[in-house]
N, C-alpha and C positions, 0 to 999 in steps of 0.2 A: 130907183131911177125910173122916170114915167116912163121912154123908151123900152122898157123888156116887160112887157108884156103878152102871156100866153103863152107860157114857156112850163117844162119839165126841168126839173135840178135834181143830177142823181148825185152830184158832185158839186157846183156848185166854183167850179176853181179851175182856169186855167189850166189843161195841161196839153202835154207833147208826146209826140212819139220818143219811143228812145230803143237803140239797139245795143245789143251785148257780144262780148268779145267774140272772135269766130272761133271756128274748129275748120276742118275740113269735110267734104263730102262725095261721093261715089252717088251717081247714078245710072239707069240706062237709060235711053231714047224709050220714048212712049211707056213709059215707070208713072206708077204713082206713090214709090217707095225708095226714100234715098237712106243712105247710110251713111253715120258722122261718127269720126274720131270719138265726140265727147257729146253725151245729150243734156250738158249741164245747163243751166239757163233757158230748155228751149220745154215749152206750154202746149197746151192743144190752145188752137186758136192766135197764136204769133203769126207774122209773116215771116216768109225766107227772105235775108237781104243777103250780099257779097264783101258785109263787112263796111256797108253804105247805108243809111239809113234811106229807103226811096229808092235802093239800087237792087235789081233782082241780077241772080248768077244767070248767064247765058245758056238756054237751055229750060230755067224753068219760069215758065209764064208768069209776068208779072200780076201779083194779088194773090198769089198762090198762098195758102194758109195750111197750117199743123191740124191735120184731121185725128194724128193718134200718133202717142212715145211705145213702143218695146223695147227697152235695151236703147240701142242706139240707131235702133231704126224709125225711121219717122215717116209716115203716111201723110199725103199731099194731097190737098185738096184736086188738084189739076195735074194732068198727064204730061210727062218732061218732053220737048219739041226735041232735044239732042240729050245726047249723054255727056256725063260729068267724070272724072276722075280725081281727086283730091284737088278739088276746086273750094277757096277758101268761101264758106258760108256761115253766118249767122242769124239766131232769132231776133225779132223785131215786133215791136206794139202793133198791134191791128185795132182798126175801127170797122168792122163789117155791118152790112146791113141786109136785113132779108124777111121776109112773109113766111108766115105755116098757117095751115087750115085750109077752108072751104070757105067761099060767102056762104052767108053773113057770118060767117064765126073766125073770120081770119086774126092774127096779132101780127105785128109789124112789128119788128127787134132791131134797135140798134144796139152794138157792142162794142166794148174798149176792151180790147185785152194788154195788161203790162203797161199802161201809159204810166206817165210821171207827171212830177207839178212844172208848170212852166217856167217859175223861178230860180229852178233848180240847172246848173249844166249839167250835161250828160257825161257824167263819172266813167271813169273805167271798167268800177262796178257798181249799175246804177243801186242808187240807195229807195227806190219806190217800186211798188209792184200795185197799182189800181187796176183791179179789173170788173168791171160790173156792166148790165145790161137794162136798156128800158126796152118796157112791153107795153105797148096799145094794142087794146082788144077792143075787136069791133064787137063782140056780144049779139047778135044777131042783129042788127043795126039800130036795137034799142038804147036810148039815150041814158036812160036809167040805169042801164046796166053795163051800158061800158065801163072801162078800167084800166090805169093806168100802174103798172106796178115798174117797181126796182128791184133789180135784183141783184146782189153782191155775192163776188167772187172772192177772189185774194184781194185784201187792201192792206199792205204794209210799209212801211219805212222806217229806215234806221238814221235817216235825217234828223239832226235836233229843231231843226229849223220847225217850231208850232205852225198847224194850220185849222180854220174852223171851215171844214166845208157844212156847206145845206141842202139839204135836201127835201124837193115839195114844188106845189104846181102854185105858179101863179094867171089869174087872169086877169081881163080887161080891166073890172073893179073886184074891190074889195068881196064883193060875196060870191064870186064866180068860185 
């Protein structure tokens, strides 16, 4: 398609967020550590929903992300505004984005954690787990040495459903 031009494909395929069934959860006011019934389904790097895909529990600031599992204890990227008591919560797909380094040597990371294919509904138990990251690296603000890398996490399905994803940069022309 002449339109997509100048692009990065770590994937190459439509996808969605998708969340997994709840459990329940405990936390205090100004916690960065909540505790759940069950840690089954939940990643470093998911969001906390309430059971809503896009719905966060009242209490913990929305975009709040799984910084670390112990057992059943899960570290929060962000400090809880109120406390929780068996408040129904579940994990959810994140797409984050964020800078490391110093100029000139910064990378810029965006990341999917746990999305699905877009063609797919969102199952009871979803049947996709794609999780992968691109990196730009400024390289000292040398052109020659910049880089663009991909980096893969879990990529699994038990979908029979075939899919080809691609992955590769395209630019303006042909020899970019």
């Amino acid at each position: 398609d002449a339109s997509n031009f100048n692009v990065v494909a770590a994937f190459n395929r439509d996808l969605k967020e998708q969340g997994y069934p709840t459990t329940t959860g405990t936390w205090a006011s100004g916690s960065t550590t909540m505790t759940v019934a069950s840690a089954t389904n939940w990643a470093v790097g998911m969001k906390i929903n309430s059971g809503t895909v896009g719905s966060t529990p009242a209490g913990i600031p929305a975009g709040t992300i799984v910084t670390a599992i112990s057992g059943n204890t899960i570290t929060l990227s962000q400090t809880t505004t109120a406390a929780g008591t068996n408040v129904a919560v579940g994990p959810a797909s994140s797409l984050t984005l964020w800078s490391t380094g110093t100029s000139p040597n910064r990378s810029f990371v965006v990341q999917w954690v746990n999305y699905m294919r877009y063609s797919l509904s969102n199952p009871t138990t979803p049947t996709d787990n794609y999780s992968f990251q691109i990196w730009i690296n400024e390289a000292g603000g040398v052109a020659a040495n910049q880089t663009v890398q991909v980096r893969y996490g879990t990529c699994t399905s038990t979908s029979t459903t075939a899919i080809t994803p691609m992955v590769g940069l395209k630019g303006s022309v042909a020899t970019d």
